[in-house]
C-alpha positions as CSV (number, residue, x, y, z in Angstrom):
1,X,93.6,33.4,45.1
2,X,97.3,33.8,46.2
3,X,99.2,31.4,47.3
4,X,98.7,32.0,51.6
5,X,94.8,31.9,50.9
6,X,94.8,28.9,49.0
7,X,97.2,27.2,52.0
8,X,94.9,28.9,54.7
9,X,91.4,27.2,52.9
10,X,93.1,23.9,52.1
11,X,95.6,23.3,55.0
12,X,93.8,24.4,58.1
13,X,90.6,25.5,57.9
14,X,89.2,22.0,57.4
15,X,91.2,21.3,60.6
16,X,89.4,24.4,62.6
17,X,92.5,26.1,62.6
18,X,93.4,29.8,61.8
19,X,96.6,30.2,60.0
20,X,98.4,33.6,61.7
21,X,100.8,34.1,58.9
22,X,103.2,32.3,56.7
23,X,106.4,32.6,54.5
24,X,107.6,30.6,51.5
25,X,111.5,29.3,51.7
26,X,114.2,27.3,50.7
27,X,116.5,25.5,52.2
28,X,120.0,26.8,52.5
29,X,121.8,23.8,53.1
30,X,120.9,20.6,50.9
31,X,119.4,17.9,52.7
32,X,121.3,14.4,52.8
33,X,119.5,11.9,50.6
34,X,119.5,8.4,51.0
35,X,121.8,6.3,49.0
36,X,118.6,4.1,48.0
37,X,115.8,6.7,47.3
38,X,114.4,7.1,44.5
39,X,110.7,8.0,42.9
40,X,110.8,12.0,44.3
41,X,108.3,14.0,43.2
42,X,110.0,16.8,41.7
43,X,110.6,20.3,42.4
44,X,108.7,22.1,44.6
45,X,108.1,25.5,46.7
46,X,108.1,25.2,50.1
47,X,106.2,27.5,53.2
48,X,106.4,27.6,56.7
49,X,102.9,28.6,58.8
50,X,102.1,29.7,61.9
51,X,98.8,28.6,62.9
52,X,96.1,28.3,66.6
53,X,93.1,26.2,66.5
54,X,90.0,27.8,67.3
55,X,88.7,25.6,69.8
56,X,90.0,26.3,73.7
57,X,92.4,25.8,75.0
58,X,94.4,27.4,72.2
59,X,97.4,25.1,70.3
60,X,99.6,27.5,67.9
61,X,101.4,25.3,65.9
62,X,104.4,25.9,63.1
63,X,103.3,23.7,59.8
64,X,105.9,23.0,56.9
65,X,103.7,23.1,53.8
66,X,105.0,21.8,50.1
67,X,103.5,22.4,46.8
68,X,104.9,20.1,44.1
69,X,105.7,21.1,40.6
70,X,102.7,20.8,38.1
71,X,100.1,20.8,41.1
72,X,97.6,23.1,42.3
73,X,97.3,21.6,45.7
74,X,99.4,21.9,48.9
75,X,100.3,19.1,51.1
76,X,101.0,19.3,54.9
77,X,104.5,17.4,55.3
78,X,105.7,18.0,59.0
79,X,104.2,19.9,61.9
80,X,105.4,20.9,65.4
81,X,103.6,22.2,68.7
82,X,105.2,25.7,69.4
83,X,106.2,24.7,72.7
84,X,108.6,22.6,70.8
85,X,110.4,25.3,69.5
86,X,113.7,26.2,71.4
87,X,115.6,28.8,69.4
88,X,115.2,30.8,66.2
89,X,116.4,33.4,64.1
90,X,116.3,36.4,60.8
91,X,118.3,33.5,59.2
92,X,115.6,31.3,59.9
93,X,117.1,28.8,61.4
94,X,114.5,26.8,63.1
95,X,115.7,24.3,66.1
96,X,112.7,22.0,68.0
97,X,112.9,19.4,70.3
98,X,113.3,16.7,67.8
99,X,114.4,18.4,64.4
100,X,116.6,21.1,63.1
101,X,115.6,23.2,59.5
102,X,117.6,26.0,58.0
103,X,115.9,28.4,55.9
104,X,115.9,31.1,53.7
105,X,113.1,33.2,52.9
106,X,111.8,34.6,49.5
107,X,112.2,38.2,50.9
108,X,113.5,40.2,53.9
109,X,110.2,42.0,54.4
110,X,108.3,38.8,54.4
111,X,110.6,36.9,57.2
112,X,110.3,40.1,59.5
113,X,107.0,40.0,59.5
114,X,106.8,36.7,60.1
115,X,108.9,36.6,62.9
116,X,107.2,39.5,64.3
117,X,104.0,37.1,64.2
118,X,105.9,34.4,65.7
119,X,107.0,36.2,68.6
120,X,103.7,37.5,69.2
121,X,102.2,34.2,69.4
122,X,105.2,33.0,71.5
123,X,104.4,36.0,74.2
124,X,100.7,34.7,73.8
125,X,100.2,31.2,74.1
126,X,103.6,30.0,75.8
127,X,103.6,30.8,79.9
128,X,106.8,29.1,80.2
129,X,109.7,28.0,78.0
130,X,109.8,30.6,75.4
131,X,111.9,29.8,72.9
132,X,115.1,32.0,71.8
133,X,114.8,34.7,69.4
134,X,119.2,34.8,68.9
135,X,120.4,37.5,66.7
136,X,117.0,38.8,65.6
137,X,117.2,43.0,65.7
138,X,115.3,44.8,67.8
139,X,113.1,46.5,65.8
140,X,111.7,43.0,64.4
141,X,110.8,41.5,68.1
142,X,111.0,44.9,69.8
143,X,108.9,47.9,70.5
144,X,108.9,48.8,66.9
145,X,107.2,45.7,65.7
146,X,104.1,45.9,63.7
147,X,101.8,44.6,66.4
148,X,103.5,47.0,68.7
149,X,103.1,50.2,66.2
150,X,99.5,49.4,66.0
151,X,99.0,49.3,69.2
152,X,100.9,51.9,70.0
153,X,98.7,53.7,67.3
154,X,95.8,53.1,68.6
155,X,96.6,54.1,72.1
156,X,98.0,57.5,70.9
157,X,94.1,57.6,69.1
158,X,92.6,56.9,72.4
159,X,94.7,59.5,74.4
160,X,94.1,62.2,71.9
161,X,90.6,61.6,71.8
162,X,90.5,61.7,75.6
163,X,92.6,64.7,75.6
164,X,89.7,66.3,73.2
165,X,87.5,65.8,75.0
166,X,88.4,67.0,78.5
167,X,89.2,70.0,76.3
168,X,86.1,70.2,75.2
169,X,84.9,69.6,78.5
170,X,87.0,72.4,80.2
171,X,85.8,74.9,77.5
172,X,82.0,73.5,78.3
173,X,82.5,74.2,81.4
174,X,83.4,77.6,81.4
175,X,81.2,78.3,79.2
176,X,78.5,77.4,81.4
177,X,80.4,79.6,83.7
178,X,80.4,83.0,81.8
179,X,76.3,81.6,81.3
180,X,75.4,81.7,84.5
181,X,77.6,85.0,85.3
182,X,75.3,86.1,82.5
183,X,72.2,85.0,84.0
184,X,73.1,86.7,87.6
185,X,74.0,90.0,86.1
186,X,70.5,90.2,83.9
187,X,68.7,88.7,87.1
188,X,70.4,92.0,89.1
189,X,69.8,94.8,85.7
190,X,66.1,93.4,86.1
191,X,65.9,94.2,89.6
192,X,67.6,97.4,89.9
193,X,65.4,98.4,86.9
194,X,62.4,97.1,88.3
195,X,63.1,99.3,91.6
196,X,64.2,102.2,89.9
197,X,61.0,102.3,87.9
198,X,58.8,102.1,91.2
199,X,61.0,104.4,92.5
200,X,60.1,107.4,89.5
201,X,56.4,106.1,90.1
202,X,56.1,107.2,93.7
């Protein structure tokens, strides 16, 4: 089981909540320890989720997940509403109401896709204050995102198959045409034939 499954089964789903996608980082500034701590647990990987609870009205969330050295579990460590979210971007800088996370993800292809989830979710479940997608390209929140291709897909499916049939229709149609051209024409041989030969009998 990777790594996203096992978070999705342990995380959320025994919270009734579907996780939408998530993307393991590290943080690119060190956080500030306290002169006085002591007893950490270690090293550890860290992911960021974006999750919506099943029951209505929807809640999407955005979950900070750690998994600690030497464990097979994954523990929930801070979680914010995704109204809280003010302003984001492909540097993964994360700024909410009360906090403020810089991250870096594992891989470029994995942060783009999660950021094309997260702005899909944003456009979603958010009616009003959206947060700020600064700096992100186009292409990642834009037209040419992967929701947008596939939908863009499967409209260009719909519209050829539409087109192919009204094709298919017209050539239907004029087939019935020629058919009943046919059918007037025999109807008229059949006649003329039938008067000519009581014509020769007389």
């Amino acid at each position: 089981m990777s790594a996203k499954s096992a978070i999705s089964k342990e995380i959320f789903v025994p919270h009734d909540e579907r996780m939408l996608g998530a993307v393991q980082v590290k943080r690119r500034t060190k956080k500030k320890i306290p002169f006085l701590a002591t007893g950490g647990q270690g090293e550890y990987l860290t992911y960021i989720c974006l999750s919506v609870t099943n029951k209505k009205p929807t809640q999407a969330s955005i979950t900070k997940v750690k998994q600690f050295e030497g464990s097979t579990s994954f523990v929930r460590r801070s979680q914010w509403m995704l109204e809280q979210l003010r302003q984001d971007s492909p540097e993964f800088d994360l700024l909410f109401e009360n906090a403020f996370d810089q991250w870096v993800a594992s891989t470029a292809s994995e942060k783009c896709t999660f950021f094309q989830i997260l702005h899909h979710t944003c456009q979603r479940y958010l009616t009003d204050k959206k947060p700020e997608f600064i700096n992100c390209q186009s292409k990642i929140i834009g037209g040419n995102s992967i929701l947008h291709s596939a939908a863009d897909s499967v409209t260009s499916a719909v519209q050829k198959a539409s087109q192919a049939l009204n094709e298919r229709g017209e050539r239907l149609g004029r087939a019935e045409e020629k058919t009943e051209d046919m059918k007037n024409s025999a109807q008229q041989f059949a006649e003329t034939a039938h008067k000519l030969a009581m014509k020769h009998k007389c």
